[in-house]
MARBA-3410 file (N, C-alpha, C, O; in Angstrom, 1 decimal):
204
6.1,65.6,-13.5,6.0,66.1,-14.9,5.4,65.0,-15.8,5.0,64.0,-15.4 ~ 5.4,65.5,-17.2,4.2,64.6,-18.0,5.7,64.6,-19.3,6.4,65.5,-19.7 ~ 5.6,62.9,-19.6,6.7,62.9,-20.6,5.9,63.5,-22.0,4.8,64.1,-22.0 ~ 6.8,63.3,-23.3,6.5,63.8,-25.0,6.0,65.3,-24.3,4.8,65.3,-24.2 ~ 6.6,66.3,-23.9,5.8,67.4,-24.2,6.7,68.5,-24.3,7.8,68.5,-23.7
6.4,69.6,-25.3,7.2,70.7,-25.2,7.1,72.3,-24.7,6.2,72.6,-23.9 ~ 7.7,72.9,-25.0,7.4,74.3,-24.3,8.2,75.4,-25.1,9.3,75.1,-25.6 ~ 7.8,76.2,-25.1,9.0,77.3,-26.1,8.4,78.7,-25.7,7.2,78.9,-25.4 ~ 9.3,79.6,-25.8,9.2,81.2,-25.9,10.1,81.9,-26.6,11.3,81.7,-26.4 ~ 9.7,82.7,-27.4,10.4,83.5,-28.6,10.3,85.1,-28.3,9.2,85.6,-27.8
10.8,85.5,-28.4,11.2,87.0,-28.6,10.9,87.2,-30.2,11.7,87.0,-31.1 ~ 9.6,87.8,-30.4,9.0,88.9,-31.6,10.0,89.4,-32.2,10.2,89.2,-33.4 ~ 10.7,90.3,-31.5,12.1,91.4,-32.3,13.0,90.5,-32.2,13.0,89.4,-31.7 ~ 14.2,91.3,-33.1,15.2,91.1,-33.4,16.0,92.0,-32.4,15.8,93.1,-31.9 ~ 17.4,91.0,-32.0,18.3,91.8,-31.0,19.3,92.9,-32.1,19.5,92.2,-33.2
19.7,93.8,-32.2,20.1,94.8,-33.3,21.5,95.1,-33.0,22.1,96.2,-33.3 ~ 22.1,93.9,-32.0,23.5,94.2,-32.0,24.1,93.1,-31.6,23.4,92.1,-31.5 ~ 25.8,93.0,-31.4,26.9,92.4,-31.5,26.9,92.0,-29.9,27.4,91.0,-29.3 ~ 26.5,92.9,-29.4,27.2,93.1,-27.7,26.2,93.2,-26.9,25.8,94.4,-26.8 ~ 25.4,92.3,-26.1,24.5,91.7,-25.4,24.5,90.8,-24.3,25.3,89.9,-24.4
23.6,90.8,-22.9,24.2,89.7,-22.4,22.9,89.3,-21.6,22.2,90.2,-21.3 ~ 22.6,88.0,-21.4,21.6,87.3,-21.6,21.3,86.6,-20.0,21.9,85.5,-19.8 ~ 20.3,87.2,-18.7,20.6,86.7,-18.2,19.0,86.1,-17.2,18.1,86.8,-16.6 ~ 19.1,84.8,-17.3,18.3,84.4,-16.8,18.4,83.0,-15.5,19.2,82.1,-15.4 ~ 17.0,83.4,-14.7,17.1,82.3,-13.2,16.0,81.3,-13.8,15.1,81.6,-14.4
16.4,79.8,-13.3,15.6,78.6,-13.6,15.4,77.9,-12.5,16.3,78.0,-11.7 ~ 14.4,77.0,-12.2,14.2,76.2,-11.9,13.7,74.6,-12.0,12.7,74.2,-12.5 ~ 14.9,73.8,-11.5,14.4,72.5,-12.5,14.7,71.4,-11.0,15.6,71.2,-10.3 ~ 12.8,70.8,-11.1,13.1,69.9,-9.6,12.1,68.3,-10.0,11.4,68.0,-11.0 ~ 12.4,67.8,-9.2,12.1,66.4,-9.7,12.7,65.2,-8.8,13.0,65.6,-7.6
13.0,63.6,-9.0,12.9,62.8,-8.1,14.7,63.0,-8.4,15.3,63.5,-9.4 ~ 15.1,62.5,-7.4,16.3,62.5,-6.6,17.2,61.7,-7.0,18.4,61.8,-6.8 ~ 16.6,60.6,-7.8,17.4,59.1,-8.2,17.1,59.4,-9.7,16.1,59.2,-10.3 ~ 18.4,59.8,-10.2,18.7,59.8,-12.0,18.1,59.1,-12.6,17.4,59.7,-13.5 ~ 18.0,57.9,-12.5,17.3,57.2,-13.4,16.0,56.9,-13.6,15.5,56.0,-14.2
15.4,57.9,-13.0,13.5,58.0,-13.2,13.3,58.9,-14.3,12.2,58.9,-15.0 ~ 14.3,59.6,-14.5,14.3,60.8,-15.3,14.6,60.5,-16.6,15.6,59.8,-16.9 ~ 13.8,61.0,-17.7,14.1,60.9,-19.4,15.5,61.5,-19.7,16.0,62.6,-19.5 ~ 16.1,60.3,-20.5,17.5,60.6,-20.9,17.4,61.6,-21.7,18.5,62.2,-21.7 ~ 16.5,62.3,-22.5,16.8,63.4,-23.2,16.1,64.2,-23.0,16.0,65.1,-23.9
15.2,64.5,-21.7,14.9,65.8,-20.8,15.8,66.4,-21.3,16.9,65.8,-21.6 ~ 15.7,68.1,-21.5,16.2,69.2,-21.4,16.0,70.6,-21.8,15.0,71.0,-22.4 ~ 16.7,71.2,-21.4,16.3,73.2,-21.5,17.3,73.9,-22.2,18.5,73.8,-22.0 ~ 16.7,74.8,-23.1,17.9,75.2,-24.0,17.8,76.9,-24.4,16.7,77.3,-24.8 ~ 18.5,77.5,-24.3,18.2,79.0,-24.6,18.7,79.2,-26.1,19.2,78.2,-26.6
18.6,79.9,-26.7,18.9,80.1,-28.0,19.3,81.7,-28.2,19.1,82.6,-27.4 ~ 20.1,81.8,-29.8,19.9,83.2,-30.4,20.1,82.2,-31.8,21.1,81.5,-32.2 ~ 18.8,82.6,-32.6,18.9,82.1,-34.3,18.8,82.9,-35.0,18.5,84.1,-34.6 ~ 18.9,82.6,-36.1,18.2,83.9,-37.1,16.5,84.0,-37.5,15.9,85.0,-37.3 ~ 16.2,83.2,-37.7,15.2,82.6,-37.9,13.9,82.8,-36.8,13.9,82.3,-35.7
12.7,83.7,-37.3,11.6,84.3,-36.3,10.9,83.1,-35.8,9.9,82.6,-36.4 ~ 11.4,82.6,-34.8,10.4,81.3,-34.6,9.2,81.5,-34.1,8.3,80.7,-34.0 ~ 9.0,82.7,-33.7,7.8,82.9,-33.2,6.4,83.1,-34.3,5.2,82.8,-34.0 ~ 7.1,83.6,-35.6,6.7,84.0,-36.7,6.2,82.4,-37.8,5.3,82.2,-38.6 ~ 7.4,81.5,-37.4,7.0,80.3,-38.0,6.7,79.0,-37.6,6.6,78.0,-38.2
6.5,79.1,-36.2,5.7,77.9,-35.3,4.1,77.9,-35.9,3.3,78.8,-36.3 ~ 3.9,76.4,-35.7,2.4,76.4,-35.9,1.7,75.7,-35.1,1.6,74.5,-35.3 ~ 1.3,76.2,-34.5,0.8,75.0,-32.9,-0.4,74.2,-33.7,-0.4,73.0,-33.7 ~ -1.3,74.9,-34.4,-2.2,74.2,-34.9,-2.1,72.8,-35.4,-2.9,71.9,-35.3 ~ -0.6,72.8,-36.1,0.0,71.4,-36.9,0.2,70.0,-35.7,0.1,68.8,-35.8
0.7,71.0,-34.4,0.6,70.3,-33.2,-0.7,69.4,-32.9,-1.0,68.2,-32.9 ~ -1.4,70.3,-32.9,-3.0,70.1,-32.3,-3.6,69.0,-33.4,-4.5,68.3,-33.0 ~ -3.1,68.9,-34.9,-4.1,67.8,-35.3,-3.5,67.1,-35.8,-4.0,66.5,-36.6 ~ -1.8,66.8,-35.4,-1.0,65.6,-35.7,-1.3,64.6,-34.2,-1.7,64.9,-33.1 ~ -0.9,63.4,-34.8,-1.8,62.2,-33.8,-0.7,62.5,-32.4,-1.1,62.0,-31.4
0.2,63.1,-32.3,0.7,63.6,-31.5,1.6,64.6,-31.1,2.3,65.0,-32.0 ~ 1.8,65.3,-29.9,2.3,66.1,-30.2,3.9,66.3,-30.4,4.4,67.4,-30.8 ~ 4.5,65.4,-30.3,5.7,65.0,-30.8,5.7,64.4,-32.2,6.9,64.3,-32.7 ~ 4.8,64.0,-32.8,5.1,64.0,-34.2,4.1,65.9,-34.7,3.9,66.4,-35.8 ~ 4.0,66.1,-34.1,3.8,67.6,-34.6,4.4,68.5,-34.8,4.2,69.3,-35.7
5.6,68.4,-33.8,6.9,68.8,-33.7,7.9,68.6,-34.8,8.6,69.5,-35.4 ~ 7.9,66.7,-35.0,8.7,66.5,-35.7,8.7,67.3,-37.3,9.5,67.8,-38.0 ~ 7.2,67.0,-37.5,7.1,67.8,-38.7,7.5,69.1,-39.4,7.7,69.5,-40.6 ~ 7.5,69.8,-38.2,8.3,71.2,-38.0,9.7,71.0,-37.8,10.4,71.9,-37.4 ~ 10.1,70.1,-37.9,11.5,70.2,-37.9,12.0,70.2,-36.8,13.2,70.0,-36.7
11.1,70.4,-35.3,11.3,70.5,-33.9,11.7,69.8,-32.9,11.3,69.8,-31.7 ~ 12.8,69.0,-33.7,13.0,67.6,-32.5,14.6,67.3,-32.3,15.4,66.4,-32.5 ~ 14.9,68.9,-31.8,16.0,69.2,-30.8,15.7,70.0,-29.9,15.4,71.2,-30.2 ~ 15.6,69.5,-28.4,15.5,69.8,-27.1,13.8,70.9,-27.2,13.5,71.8,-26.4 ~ 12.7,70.4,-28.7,11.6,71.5,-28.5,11.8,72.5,-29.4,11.0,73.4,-29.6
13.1,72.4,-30.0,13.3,73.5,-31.4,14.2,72.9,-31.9,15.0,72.0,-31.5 ~ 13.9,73.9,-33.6,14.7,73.2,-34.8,15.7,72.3,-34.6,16.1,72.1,-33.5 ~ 16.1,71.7,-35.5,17.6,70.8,-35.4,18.1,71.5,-36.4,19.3,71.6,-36.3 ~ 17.8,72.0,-37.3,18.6,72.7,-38.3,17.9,74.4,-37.8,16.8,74.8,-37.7 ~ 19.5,75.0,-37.4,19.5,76.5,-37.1,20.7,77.3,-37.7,21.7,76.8,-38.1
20.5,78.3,-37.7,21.7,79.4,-37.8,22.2,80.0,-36.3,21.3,80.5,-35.6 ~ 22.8,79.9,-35.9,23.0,80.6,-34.7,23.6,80.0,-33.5,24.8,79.8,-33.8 ~ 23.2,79.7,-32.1,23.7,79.1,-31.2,22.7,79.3,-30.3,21.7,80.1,-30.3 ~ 23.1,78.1,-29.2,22.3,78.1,-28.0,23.1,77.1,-27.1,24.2,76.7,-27.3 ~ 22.3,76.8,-26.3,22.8,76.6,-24.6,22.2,75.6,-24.5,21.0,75.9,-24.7
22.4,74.3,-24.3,21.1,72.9,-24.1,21.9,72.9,-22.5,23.0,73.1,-22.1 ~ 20.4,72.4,-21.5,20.7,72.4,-20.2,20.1,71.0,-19.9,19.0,70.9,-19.4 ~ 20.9,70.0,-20.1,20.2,68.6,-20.2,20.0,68.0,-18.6,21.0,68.1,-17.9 ~ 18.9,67.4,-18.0,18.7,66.9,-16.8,19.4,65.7,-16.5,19.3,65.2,-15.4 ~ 20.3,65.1,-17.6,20.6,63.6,-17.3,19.8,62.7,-17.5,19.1,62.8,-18.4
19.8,61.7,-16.7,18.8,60.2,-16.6,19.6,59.2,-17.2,20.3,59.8,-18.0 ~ 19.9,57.8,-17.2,20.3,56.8,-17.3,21.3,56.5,-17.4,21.8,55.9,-18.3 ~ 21.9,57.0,-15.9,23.3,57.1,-15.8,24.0,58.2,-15.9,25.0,58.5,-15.3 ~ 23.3,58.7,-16.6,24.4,60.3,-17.1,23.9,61.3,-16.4,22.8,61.2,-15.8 ~ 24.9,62.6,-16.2,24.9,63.6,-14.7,24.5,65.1,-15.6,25.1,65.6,-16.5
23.5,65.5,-15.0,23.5,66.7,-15.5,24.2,67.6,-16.3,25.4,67.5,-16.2 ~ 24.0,68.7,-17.3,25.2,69.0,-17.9,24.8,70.2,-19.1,23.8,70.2,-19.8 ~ 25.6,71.1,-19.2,25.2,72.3,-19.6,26.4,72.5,-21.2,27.7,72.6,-21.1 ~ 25.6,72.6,-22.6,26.5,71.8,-23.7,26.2,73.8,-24.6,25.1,74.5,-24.7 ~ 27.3,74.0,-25.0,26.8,75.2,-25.9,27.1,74.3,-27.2,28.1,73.5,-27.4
25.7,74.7,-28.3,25.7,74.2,-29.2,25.9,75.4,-30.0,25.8,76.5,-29.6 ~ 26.3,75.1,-31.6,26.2,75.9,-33.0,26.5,75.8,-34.1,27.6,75.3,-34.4 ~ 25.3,76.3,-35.4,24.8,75.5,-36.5,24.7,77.0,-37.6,24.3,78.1,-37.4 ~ 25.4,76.4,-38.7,24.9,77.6,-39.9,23.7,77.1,-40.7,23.3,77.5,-41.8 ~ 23.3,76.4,-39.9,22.2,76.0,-41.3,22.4,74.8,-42.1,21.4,74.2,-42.6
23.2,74.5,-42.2,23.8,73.3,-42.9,23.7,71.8,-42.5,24.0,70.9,-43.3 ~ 23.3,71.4,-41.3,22.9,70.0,-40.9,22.1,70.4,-39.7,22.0,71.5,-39.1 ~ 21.4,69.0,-39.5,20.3,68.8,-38.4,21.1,68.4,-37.4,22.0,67.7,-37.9 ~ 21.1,68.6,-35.9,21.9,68.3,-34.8,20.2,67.4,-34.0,19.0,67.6,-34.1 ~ 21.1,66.4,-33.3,20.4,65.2,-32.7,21.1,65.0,-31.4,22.4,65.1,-31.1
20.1,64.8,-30.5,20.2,65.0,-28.9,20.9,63.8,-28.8,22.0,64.1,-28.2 ~ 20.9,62.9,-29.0,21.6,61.4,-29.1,22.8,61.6,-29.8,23.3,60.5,-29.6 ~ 23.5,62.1,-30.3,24.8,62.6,-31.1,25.3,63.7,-30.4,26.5,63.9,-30.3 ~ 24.5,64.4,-30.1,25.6,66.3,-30.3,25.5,66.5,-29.0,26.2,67.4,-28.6 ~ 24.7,65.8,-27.8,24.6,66.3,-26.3,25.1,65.0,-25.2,24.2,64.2,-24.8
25.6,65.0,-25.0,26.8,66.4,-24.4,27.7,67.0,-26.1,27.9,66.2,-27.0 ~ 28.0,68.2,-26.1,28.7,68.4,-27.2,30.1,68.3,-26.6,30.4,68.1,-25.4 ~ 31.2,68.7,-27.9,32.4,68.8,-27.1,32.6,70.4,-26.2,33.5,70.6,-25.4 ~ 31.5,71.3,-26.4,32.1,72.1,-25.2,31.1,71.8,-24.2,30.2,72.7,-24.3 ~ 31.0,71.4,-23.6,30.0,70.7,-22.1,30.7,71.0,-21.4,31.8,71.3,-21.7
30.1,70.9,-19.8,30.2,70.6,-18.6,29.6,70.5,-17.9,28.7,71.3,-17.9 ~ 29.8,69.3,-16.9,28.9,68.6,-15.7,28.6,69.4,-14.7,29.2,69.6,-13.6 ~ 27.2,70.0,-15.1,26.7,70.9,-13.3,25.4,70.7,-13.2,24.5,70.8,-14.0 ~ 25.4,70.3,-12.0,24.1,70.2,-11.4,23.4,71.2,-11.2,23.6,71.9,-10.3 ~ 22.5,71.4,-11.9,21.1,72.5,-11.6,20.4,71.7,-11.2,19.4,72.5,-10.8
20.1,70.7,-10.9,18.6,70.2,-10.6,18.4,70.3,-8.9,19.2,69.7,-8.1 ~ 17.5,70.8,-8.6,17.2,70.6,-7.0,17.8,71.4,-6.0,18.0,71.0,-4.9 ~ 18.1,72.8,-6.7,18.7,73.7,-6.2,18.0,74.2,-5.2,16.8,74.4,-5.5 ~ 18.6,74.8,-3.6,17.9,75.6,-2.7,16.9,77.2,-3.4,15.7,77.3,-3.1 ~ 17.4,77.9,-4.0,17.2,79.0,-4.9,16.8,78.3,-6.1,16.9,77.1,-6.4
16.4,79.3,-7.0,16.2,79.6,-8.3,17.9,79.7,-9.1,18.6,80.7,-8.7 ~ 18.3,78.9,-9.9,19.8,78.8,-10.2,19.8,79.7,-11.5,18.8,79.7,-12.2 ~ 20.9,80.5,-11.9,21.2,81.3,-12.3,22.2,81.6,-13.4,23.4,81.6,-13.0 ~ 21.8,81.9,-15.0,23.0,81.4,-15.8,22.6,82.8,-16.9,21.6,83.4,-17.2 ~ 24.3,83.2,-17.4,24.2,84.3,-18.1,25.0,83.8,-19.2,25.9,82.9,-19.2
24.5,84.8,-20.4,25.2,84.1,-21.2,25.6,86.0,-22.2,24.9,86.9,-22.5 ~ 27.1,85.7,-22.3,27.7,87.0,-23.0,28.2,87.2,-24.4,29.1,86.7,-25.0 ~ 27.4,88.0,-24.8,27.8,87.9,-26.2,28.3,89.0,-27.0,27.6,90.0,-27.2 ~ 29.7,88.8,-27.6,30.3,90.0,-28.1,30.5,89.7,-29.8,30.2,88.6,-30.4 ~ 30.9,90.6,-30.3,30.5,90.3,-32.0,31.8,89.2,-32.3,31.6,88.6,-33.4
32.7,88.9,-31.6,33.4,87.8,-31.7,33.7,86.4,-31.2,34.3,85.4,-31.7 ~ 32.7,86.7,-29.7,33.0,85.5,-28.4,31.7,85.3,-27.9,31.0,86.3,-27.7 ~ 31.4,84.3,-27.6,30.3,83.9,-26.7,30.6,83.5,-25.4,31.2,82.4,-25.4 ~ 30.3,84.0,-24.4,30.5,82.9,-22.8,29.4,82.7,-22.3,28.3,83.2,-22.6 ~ 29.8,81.9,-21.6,28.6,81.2,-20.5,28.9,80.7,-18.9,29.6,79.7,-18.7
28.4,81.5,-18.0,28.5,81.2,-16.8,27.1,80.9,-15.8,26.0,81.4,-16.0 ~ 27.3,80.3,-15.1,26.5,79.2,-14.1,26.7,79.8,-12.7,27.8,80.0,-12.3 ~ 25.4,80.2,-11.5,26.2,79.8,-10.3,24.6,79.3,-9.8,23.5,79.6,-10.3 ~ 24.8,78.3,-8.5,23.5,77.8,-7.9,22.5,78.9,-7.6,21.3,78.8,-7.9 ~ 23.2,79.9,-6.9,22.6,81.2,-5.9,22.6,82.2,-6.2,23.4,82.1,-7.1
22.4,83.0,-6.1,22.2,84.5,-6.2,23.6,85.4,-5.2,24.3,86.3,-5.5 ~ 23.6,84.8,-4.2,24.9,85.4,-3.7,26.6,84.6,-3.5,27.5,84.9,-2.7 ~ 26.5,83.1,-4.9,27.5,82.9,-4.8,28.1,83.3,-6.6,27.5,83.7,-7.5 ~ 29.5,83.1,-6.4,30.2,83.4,-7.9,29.9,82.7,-8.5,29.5,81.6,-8.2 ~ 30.1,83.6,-10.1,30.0,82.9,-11.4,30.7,81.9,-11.2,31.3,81.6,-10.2
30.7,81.3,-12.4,31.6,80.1,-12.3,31.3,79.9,-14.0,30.2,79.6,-14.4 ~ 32.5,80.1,-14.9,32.1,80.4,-16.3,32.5,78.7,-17.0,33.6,78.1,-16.8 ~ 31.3,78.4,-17.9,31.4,77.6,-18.0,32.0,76.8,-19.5,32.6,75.7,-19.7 ~ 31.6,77.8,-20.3,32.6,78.2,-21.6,32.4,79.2,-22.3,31.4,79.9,-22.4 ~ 34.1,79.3,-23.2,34.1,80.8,-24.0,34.8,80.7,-25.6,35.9,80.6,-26.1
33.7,80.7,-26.2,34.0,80.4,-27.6,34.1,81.6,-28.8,33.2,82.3,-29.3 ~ 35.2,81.6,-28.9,35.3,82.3,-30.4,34.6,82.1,-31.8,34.9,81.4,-32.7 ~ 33.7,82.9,-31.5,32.9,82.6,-33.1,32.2,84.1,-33.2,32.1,84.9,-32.3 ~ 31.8,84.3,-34.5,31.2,85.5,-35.1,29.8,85.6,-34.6,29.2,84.6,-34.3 ~ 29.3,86.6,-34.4,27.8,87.1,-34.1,27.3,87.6,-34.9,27.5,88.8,-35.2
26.2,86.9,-35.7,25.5,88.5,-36.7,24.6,89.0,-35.7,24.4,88.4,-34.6 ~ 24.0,89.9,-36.1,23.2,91.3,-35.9,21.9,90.3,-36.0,22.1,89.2,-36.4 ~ 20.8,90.6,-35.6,19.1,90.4,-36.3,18.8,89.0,-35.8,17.7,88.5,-36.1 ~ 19.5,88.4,-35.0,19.2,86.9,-34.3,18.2,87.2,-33.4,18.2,88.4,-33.0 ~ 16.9,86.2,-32.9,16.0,85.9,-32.2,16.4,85.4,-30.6,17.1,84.4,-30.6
15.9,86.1,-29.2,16.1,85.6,-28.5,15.2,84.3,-28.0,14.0,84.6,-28.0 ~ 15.5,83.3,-27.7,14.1,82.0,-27.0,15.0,81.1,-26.3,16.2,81.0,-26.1 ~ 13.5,80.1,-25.9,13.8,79.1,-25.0,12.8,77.9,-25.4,11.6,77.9,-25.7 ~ 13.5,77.1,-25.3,12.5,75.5,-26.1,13.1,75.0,-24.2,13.9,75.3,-23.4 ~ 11.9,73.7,-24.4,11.8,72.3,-23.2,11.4,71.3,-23.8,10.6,71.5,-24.6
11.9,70.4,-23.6,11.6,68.9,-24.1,11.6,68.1,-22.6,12.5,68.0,-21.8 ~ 9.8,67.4,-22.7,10.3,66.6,-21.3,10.7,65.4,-21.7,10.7,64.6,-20.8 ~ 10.9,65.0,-22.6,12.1,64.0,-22.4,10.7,62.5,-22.9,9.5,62.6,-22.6 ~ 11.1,61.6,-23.3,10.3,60.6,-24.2,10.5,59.4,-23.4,11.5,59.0,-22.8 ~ 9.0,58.7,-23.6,8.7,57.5,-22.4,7.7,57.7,-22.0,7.3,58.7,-21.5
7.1,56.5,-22.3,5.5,56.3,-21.8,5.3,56.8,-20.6,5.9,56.5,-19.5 ~ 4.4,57.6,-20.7,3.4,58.1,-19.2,3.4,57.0,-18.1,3.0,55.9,-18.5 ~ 3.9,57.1,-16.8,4.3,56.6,-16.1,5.4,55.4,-15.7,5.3,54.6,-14.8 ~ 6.4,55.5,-16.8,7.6,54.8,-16.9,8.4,55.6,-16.4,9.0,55.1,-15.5 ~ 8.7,56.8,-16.6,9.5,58.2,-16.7,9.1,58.9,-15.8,7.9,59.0,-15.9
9.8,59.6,-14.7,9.2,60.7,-13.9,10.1,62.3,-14.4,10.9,62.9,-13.6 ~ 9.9,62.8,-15.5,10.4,64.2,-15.9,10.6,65.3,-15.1,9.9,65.3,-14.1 ~ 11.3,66.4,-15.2,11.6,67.4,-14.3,10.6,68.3,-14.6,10.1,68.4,-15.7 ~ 10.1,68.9,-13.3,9.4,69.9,-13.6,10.3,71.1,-13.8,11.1,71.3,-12.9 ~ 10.4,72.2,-15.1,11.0,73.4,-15.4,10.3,74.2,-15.3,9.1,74.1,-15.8
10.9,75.3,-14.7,10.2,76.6,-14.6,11.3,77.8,-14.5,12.2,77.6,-13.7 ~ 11.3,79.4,-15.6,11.7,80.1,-16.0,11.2,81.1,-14.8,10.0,81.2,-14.6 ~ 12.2,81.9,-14.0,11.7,82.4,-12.7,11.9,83.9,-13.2,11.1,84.8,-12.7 ~ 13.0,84.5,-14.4,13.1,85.5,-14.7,14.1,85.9,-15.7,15.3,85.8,-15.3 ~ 14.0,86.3,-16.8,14.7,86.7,-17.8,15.3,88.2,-18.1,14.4,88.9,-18.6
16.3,88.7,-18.0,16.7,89.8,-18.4,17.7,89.5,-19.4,18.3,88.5,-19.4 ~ 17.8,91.0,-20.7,18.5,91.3,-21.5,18.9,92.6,-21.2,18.1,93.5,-21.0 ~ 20.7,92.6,-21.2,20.9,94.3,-21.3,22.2,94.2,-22.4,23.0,93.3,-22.5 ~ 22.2,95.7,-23.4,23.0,95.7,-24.0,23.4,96.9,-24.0,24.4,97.2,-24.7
END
C-alpha cells in the first residue's frame, strides 16, 4: 500500500428511519509484523447527518501541495472524514507500533473535533483481529431508534460475536459511508494495509 492517502464512499440519500441494519464484508491484508504498519492506518463506517457526498471537494485535494493537507482543509483528518460530525461510526484501526488491531464505535454532536491520537482506541473498543483473514471478514452494524450494536465474525460460516451495544438516540435523515486513511509516513518507511470493501448491504 502507498502511505498519506485516503478513500471514501457516501451514500447520495438519506436513510428515512430509526431501524436499520448495516451489513458489510472487508478485506484488509498486508505484512505480518505490526510494526511495518502506520499507527493510524484505519477503516471506518459511518451514519452522519451531514451529505458528504454533497460537500467533499476533491478538486481542493488535487491543488493543495498535498493530499493530506487537502483533506485537512476540509476538516478531513479523522480516519479520511470529518473530525467534527453529528452522528456515529465504527473506526476499524489496523494497529502498528505495538498496538493490536481494534474495532472503536465512535460519537459526536457536532460540538468538538475527535483525533485519532486521543479518541482511538475509544472507551468502547475491542481487540480483533481482522487483518489477514482466510475469507473476506464480516461486520454488521444494528441500528434501532434507541441502541446501536456492532458485531464482528472472521467467516461467513462462523458466529457473530457482538462487539458493542450502546444506548444512544438515532435521528432520521443520517448519511450512510466509508472513509480509509492509509496511515502517515514517508513512502517506504511504512508498509500500509491494503483495504478492500467486498460487499455492502442495507436492510430496513
Amino acid at each position: 500500500g502507498v502511505s498519506q492517502l485516503a478513500g471514501m464512499a457516501f451514500n447520495m440519500w438519506p436513510v428515512l428511519t430509526q431501524d436499520f441494519k448495516v451489513h458489510f464484508q472487508f478485506r484488509v491484508t498486508g505484512d505480518k509484523e505490526r510494526s511495518a504498519i502506520p499507527s493510524d492506518q484505519a477503516l471506518a463506517f459511518w451514519y452522519v447527518a451531514e451529505n458528504v457526498s454533497a460537500s467533499y471537494n476533491e478538486t481542493l485535494n488535487m491543488k493543495a501541495a498535498s493530499w493530506s493537507e487537502g483533506l485537512q482543509a476540509q476538516g478531513m483528518n479523522f480516519v479520511g472524514g470529518k473530525a467534527v460530525f453529528d452522528g456515529f461510526g465504527v473506526v476499524l484501526s489496523m494497529g502498528g507500533s505495538g498496538k493490536k488491531p481494534s474495532v472503536s464505535f465512535v460519537s459526536n454532536d457536532g460540538s468538538k473535533a475527535l483525533s485519532f491520537d486521543k479518541d482511538i482506541p475509544s472507551p468502547k473498543s475491542k481487540e480483533v483481529d481482522f487483518r489477514n483473514t482466510l475469507n473476506a471478514a464480516q461486520f454488521k452494524v444494528r441500528v434501532m431508534r434507541n441502541r446501536i450494536e456492532g458485531y464482528f465474525k472472521e467467516s461467513p460460516s462462523l458466529a457473530w460475536n457482538e462487539l458493542f451495544a450502546v444506548d444512544q438516540p438515532v435521528k432520521v435523515g443520517g448519511y450512510i459511508g466509508f472513509t480509509a486513511w492509509s496511515g502517515t509516513g514517508a513512502p517506504g518507511t511504512v508498509s500500509p494495509d491494503i483495504v478492500s470493501l467486498a460487499e455492502v448491504r442495507t436492510v430496513n
